[in-house]
Backbone as CSV, one residue per row, in Angstrom:
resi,resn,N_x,N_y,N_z,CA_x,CA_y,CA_z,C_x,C_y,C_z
1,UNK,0.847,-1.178,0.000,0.000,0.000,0.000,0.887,1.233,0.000
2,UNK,0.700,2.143,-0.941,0.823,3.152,-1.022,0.544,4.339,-0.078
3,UNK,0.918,5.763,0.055,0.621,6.667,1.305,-0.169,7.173,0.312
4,UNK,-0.256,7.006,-0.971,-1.644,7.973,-1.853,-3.266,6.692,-1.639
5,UNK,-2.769,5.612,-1.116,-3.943,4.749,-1.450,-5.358,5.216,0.177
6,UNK,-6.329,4.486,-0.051,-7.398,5.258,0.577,-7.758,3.844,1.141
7,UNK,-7.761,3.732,2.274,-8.350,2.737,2.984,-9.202,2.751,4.142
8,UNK,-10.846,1.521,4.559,-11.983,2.032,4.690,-11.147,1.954,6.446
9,UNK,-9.810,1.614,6.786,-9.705,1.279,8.138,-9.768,3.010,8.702
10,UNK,-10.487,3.399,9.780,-10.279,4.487,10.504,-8.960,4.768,11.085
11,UNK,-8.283,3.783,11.191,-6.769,3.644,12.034,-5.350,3.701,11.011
12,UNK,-5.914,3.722,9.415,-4.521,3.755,8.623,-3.816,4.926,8.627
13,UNK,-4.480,6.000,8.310,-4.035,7.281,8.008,-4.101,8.111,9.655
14,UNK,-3.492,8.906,9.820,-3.303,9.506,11.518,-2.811,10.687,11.170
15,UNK,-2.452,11.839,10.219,-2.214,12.481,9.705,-2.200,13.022,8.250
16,UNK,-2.332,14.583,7.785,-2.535,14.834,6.576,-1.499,14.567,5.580
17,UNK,-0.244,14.173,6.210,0.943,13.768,5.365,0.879,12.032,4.571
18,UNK,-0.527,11.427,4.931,-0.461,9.825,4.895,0.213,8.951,5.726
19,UNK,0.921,9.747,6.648,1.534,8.403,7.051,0.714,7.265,7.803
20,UNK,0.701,6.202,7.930,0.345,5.022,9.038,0.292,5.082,10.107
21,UNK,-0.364,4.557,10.557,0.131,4.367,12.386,0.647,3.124,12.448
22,UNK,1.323,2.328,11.747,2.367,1.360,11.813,3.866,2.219,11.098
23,UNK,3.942,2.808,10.170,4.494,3.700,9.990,5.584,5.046,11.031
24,UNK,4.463,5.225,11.745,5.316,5.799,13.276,5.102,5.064,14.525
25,UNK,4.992,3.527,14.050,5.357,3.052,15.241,4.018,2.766,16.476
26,UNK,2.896,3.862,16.139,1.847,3.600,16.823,0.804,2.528,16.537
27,UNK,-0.260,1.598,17.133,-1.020,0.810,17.009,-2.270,1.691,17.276
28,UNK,-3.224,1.355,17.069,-4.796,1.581,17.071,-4.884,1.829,19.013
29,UNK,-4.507,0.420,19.303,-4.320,0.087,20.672,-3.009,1.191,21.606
30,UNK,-2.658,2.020,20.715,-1.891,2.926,21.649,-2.519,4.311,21.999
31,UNK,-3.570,4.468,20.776,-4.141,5.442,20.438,-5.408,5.499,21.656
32,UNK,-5.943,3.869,21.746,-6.687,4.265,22.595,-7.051,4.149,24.124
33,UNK,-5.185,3.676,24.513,-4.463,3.561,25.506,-4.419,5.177,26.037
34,UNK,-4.008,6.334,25.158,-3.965,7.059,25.003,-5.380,8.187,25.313
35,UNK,-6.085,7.813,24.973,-7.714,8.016,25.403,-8.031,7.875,26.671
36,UNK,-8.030,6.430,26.861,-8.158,6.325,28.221,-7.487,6.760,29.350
37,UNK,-5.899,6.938,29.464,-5.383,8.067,30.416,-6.038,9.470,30.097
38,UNK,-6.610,9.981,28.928,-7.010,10.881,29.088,-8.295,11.095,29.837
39,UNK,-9.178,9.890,29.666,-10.314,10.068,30.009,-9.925,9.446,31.909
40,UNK,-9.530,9.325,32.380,-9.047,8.867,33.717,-8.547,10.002,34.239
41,UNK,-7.258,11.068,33.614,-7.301,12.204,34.303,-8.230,13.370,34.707
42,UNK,-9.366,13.114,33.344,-10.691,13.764,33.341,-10.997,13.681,34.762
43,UNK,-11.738,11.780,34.663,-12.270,11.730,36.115,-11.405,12.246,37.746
44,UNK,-10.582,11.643,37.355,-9.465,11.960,38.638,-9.463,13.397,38.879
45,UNK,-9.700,14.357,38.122,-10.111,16.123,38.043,-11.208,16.251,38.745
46,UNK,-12.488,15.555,38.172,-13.434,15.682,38.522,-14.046,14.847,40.103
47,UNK,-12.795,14.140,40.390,-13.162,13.262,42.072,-12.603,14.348,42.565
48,UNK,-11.551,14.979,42.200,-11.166,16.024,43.416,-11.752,17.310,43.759
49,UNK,-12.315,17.449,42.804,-13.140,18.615,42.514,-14.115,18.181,43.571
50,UNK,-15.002,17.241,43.103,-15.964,17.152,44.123,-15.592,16.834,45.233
51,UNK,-14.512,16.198,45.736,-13.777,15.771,47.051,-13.928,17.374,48.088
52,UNK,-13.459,18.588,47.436,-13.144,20.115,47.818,-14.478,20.318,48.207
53,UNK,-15.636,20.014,47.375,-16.817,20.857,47.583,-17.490,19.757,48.499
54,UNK,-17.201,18.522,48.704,-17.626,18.223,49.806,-17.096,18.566,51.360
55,UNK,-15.816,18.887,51.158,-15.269,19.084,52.194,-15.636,20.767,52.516
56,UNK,-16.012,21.417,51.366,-16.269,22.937,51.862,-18.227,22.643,52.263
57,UNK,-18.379,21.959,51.841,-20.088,21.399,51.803,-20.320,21.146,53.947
58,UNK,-19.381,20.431,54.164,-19.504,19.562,55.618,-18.960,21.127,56.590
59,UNK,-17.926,21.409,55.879,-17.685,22.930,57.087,-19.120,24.166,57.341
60,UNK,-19.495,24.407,56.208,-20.473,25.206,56.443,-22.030,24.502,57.624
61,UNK,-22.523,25.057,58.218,-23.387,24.297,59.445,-24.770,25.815,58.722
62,UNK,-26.079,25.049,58.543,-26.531,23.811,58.495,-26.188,23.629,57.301
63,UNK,-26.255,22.439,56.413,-26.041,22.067,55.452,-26.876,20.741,55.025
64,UNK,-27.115,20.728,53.773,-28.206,19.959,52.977,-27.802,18.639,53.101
65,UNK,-28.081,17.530,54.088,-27.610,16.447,53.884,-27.860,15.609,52.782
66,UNK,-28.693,15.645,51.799,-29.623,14.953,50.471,-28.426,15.400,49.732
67,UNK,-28.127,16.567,49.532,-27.152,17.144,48.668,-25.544,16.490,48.429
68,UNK,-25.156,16.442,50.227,-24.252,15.781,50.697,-24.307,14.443,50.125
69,UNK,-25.092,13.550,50.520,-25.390,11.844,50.038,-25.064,12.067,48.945
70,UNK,-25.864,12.927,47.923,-25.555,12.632,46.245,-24.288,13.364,45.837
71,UNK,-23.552,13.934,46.285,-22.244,14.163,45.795,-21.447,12.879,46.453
72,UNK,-21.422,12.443,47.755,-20.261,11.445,48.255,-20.800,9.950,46.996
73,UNK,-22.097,9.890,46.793,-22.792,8.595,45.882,-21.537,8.975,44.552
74,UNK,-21.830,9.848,44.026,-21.317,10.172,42.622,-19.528,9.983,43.029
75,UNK,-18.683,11.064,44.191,-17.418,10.821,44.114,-17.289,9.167,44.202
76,UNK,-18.196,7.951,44.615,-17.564,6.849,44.925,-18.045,6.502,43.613
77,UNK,-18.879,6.439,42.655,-19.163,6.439,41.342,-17.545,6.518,40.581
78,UNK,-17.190,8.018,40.587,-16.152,8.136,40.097,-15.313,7.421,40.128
79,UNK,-14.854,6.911,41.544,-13.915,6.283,41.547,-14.078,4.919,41.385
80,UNK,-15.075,3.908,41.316,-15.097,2.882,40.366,-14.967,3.191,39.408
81,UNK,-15.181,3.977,38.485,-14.662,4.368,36.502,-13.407,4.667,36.699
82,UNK,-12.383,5.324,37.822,-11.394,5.538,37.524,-10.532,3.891,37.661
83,UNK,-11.107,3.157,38.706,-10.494,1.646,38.846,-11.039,0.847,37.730
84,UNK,-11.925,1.198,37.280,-12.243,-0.006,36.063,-11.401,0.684,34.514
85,UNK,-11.112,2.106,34.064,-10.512,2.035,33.382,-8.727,2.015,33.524
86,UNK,-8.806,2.141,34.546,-7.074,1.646,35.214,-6.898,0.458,35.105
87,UNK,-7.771,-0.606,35.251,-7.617,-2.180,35.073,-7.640,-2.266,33.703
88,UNK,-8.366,-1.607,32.420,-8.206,-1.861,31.241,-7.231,-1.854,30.490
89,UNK,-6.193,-0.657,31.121,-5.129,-0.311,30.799,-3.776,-1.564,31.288
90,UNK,-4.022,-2.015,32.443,-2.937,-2.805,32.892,-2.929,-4.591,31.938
91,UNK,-2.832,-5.037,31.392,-3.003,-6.465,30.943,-3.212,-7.296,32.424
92,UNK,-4.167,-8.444,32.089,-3.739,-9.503,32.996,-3.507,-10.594,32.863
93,UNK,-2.221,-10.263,33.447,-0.994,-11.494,32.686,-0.843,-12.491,34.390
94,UNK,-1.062,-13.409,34.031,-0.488,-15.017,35.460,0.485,-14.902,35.529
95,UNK,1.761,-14.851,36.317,2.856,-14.977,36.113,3.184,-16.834,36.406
């Protein structure tokens, strides 16, 4: 294959120059290795974020306990998506 040829894979071409992503070395699977740390620092942004506003949430007196429940529900939310796409990323290999 040629860098002028047109192919239906979404993963051949990775730039306007043609090159491959075997070409520089990258796989499909790096690309979306690549994704997923991105989408993990997302969450990991967004647990701490809410981590702050719960902790500024509990200092203020009185305060909305319903409100409270559904932010601590969601930060532990988060952090199962951040452990389940952290396990996707690691292989599991038996030694």
């Amino acid at each position: 294959m040629t860098s002028n040829d047109k192919s239906d894979s979404p993963f051949t071409v990775i730039d306007g120059e043609g090159t491959t992503a075997s070409q520089k070395g990258l796989t499909p699977a790096a690309d979306n290795d690549d994704a997923l740390l991105m989408k993990i620092a997302q969450l990991e942004q967004e647990h701490r974020d809410l981590d702050h506003a719960i902790d500024t949430l509990e200092e203020r007196m009185p305060y909305e306990r319903l409100t409270l429940q559904r932010m601590k529900k969601r930060k532990l939310a988060l952090k199962d998506s951040i452990v389940s796409l952290k396990d996707r990323l690691t292989p599991d290999i038996i030694a």
